[in-house]
C-alpha positions in Angstrom: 34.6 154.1 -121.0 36.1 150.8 -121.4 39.1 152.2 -118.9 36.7 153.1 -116.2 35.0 150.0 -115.9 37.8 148.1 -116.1 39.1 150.0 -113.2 36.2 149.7 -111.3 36.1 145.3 -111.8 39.7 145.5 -110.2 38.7 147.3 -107.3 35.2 144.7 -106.4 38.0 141.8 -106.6 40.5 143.3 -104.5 38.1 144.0 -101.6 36.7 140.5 -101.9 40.4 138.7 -101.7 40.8 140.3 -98.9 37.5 139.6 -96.9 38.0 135.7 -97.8 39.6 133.5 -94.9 42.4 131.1 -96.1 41.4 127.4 -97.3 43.6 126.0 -94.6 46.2 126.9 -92.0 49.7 127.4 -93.0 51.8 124.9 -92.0 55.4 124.7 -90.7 58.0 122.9 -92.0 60.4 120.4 -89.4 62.9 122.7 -90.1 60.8 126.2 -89.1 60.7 126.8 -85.8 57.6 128.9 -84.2 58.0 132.0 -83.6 58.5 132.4 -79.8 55.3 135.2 -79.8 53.1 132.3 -81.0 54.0 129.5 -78.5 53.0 131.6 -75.3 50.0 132.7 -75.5 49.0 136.0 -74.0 46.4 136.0 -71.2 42.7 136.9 -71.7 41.9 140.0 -70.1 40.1 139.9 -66.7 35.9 139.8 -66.6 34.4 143.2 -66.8 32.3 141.8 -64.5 34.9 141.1 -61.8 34.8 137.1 -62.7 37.8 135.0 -62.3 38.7 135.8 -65.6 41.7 133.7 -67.3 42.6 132.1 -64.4 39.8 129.4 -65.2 40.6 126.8 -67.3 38.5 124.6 -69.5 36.2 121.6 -68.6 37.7 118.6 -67.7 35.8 115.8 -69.7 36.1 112.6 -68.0 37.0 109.8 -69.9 34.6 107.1 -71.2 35.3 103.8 -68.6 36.8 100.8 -71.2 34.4 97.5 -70.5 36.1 95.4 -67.7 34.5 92.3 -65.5 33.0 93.5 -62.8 34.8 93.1 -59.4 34.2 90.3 -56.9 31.4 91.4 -54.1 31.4 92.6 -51.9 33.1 95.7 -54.1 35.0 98.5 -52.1 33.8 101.4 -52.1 35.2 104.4 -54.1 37.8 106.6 -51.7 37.0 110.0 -52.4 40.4 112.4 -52.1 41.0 114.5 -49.4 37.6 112.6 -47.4 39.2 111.1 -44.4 38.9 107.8 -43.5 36.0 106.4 -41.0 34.8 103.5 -39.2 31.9 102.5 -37.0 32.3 101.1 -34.1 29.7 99.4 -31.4 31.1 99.1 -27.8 29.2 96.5 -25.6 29.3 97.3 -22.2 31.0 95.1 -19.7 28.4 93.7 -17.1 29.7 93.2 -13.5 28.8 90.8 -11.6 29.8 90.3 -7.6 29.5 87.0 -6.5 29.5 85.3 -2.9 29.5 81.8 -2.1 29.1 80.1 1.1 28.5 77.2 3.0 24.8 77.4 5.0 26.9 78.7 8.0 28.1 81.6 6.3 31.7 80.4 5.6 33.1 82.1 2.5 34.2 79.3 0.3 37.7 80.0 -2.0 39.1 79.2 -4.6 36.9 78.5 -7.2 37.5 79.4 -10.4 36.1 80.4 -13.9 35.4 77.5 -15.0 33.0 77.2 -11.9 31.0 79.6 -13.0 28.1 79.7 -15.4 26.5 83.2 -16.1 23.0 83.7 -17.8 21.4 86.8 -18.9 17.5 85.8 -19.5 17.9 82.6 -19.8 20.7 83.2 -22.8 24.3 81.6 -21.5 27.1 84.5 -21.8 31.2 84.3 -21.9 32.4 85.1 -18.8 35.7 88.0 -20.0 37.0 88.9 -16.6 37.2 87.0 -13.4 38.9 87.8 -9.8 38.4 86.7 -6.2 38.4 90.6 -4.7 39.7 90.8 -0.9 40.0 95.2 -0.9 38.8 97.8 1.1 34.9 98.9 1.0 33.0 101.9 0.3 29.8 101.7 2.3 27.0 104.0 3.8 25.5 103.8 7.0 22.1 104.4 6.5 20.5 104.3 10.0 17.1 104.6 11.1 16.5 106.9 14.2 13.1 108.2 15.1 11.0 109.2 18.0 9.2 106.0 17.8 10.1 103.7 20.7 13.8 103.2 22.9 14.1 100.0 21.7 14.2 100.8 18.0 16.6 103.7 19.0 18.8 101.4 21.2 18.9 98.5 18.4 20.0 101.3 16.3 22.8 102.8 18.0 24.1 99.3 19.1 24.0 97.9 15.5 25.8 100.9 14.0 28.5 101.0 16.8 29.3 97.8 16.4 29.5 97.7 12.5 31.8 100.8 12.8 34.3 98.9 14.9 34.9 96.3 12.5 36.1 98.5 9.9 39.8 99.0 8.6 41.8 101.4 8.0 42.0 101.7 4.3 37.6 101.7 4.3 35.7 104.4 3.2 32.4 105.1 4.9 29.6 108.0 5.1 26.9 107.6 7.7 23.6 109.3 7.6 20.4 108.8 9.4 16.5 109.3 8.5 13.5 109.8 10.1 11.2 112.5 8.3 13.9 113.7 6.6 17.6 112.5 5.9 21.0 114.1 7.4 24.5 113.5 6.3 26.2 112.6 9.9 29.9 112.4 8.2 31.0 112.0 4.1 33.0 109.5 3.1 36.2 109.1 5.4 38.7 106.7 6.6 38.9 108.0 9.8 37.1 105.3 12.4 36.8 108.2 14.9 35.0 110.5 12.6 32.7 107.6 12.5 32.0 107.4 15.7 32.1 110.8 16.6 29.0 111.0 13.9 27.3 108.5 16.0 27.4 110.3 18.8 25.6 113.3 17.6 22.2 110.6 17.3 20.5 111.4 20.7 17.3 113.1 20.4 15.5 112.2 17.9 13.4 115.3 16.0 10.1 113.2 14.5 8.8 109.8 14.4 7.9 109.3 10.9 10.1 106.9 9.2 10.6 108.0 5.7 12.7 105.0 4.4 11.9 105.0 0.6 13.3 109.1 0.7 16.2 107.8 2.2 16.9 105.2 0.5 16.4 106.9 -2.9 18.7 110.0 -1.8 21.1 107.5 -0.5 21.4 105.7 -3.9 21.4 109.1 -5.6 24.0 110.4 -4.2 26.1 107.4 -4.8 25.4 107.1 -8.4 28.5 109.7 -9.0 31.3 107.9 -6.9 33.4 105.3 -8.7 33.7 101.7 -7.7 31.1 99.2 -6.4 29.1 100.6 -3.2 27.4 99.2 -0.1 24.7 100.4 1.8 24.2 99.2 5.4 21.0 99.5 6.2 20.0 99.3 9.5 16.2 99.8 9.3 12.7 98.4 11.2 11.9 98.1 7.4 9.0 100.4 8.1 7.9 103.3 5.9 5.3 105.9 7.3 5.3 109.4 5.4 7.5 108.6 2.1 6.7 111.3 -0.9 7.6 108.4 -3.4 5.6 104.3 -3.2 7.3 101.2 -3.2 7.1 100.7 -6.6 9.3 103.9 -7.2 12.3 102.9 -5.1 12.1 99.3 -6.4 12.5 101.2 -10.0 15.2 102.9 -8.8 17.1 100.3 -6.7 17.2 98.0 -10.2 18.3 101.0 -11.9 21.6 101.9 -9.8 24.7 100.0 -10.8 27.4 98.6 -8.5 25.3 99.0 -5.6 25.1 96.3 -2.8 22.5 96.5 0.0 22.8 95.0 3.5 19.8 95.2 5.6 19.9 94.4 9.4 16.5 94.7 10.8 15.7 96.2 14.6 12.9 95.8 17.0 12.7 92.5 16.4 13.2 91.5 20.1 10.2 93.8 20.7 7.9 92.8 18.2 8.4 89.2 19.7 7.8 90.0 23.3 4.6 92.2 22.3 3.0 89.1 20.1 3.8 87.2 22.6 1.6 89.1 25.3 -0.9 89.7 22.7 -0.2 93.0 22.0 -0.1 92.4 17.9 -3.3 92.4 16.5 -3.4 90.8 11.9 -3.2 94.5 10.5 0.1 95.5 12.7 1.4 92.1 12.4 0.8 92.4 8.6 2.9 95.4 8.3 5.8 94.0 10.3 5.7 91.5 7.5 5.9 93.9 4.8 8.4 95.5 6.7 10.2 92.5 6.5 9.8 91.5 3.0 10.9 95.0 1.8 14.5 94.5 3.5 14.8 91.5 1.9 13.7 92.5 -1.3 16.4 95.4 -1.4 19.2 92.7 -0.3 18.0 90.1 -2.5 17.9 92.9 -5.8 21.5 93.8 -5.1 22.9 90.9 -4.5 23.3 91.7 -0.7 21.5 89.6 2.5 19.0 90.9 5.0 19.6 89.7 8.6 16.4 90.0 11.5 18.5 89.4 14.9 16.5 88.1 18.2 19.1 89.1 20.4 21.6 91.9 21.1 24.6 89.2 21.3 23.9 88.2 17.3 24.9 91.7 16.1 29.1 91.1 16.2 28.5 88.0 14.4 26.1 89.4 12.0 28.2 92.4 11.2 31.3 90.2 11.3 29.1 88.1 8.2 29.2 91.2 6.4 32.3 91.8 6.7 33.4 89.1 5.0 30.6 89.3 2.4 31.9 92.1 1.2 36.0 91.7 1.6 35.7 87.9 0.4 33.8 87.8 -3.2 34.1 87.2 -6.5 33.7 89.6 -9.5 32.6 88.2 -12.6 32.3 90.5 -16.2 31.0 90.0 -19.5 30.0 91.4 -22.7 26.2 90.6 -22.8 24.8 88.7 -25.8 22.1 91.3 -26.1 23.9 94.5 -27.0 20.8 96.7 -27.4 20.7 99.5 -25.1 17.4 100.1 -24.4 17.1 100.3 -20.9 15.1 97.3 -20.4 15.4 94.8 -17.3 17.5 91.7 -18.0 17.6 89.0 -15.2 20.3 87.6 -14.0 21.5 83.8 -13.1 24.6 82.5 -12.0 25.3 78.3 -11.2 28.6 77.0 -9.5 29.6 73.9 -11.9 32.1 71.6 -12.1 34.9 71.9 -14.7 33.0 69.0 -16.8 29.9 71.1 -16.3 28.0 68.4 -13.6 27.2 70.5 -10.3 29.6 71.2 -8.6 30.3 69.3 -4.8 31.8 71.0 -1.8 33.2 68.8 0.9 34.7 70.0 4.2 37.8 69.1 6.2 36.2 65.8 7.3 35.3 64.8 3.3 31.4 65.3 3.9 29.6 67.4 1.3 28.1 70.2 2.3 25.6 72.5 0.7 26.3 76.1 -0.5 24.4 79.2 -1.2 24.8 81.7 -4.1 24.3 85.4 -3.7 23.9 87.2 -6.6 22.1 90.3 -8.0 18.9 89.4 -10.0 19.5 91.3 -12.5 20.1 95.2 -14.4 18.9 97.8 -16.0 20.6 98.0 -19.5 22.2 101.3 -20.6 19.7 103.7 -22.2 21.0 104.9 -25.7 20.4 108.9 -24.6 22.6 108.1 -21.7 
């Protein structure tokens, strides 16, 4: 009995030596080396859920940041790897500006310089950036009113526009197109003078004698808003408008809307209106609209930066043209980064003063040493770039 029991005891001790871990690891001595099975551990079999398995590794734990001053402001900001680098940028756009500036008789006057110039955009002064005197070739529509109206108006027509298109060079670029109810392109842009003239000949018989100058002018202006460069428009126009589908307040909008474009406005049937006030054949409401006539060519010059001529006679019109001419060859180009960089589409006015280099006005003097007075023609002013341009 005692036997069994006994034998029993060293059974219970044996199982529990075996289910007890070890108190600690064993440990190697400098002299052991691991075995080779032990250093390399073999990978964990792959998800049974088709996971990445072994091929994750653990969390990185970030370190804790040791207490250091902090760094001078403004501080830099963290680069983040593999962001690339950016930077914002704001472009101002460069304003142009064509100047002319002449003597009351119409003579061009040279060499000035920048110095001479003092640019303002409502009312705040700007830096003048880029500056030239410009003598080059022009890019110009002939815009010509011809309607069924009276042979005057039709004569003063054709003799203004014939003798504008023989004072052109070789190296010009001009369109010609023609209006009455409706607008037609005569020629496109070419530098050939006899294309020019051959367009002029095709204006014989008129087809209506509504005068539909706000269509035409707008159309004209559209169509230049793709072509590169600064633009004239010769004008040669009673002023009169009779059947538009847009008002006066519409082309205005769009005439200080469209950049680099100068207008030229020669008026006809002046003569006539003249000779039939004269015999009392103008009573205050036709007389009224001659006027308006007359202030709307002025007002599309004057906008642009461009002059409006009203000729008495037939024997003005080579020195007129020959005015033009040199109004447009002979100028200067002013450019600028405005102050106001906001494009919001608004209206800035425009003024420009000829000063002396000490910044007193400036004096002209001719041949003989006599100062004489000068005239500045300049736009009025732009329309700012929209920001959904």
């Amino acid at each position: 009995m005692f036997i069994l029991l006994l034998a029993l005891g060293l059974q219970v001790s044996l199982a529990q030596t075996q289910t007890q871990e070890p108190a600690a690891p064993a440990t190697t001595s400098p002299q052991q080396k691991p075995d080779a099975a032990q250093q390399k551990q073999e990978p964990a079999p792959p998800s049974e859920a088709g996971g990445p398995g072994a091929e994750v590794g653990p969390y990185v734990v970030p370190k804790k940041k040791e207490d250091a001053p902090p760094p001078p402001p403004p501080p830099k900001p963290k680069k983040i790897e593999g962001m690339p680098d950016y930077s914002i940028t704001v472009n101002v756009p460069l304003v142009n500006v064509d100047v002319l500036v002449t003597t009351k008789d119409g003579q061009f006057i040279p060499n000035l310089h920048k110095e001479n110039f003092r640019v303002s955009e409502d009312g705040a002064p700007q830096t003048i950036t880029n500056f030239n005197q410009t003598e080059a070739p022009i890019t110009a529509v002939l815009l010509i009113e011809y309607a069924a109206t009276n042979m005057n108006y039709m004569y003063e027509a054709l003799n203004a526009s014939y003798t504008f298109a023989n004072q052109l060079k070789k190296d010009d670029w001009v369109a010609v197109m023609s209006y009455d109810m409706k607008t037609e392109i005569l020629v496109d842009f070419t530098q050939d003078k006899r294309a020019v003239l051959g367009a002029l000949n095709l204006l014989r018989i008129p087809g209506f004698s509504e005068r539909n100058l706000f269509d035409a002018l707008y159309e004209t202006l559209d169509r230049l808003d793709g072509t590169e460069g600064h633009k004239y428009v010769v004008l040669i126009s009673s002023g009169r408008d009779t059947f538009s589908k847009i008002n006066y307040d519409q082309i205005l909008k769009k005439v200080k809307a469209t950049k680099e474009v100068t207008i030229y406005a020669v008026s006809i049937g002046r003569a006539l209106r003249e000779r039939m006030d004269a015999y009392g054949m103008v009573g205050p409401e036709r007389n009224l609209d001659f006027l308006q006539a007359d202030n709307q060519m002025n007002t599309f010059a004057k906008l642009t930066g461009g002059r409006a001529y009203f000729p008495r006679f037939e024997g003005e019109l080579p020195e007129i043209f020959h005015d033009v001419g040199n109004s447009i060859r002979n100028q200067y180009s002013l450019g600028y980064h405005p102050t106001n960089s906001r494009l919001d589409g608004t209206y800035r006015k425009l003024k420009v003063e000829i000063v002396a280099p000490d910044g007193k006005p400036l004096k002209v003097v001719d041949q003989k040493g006599k100062e004489v007075k000068f005239n500045i023609v300049a736009r009025e002013g732009y329309t700012a770039k929209h920001v959904v341009e």
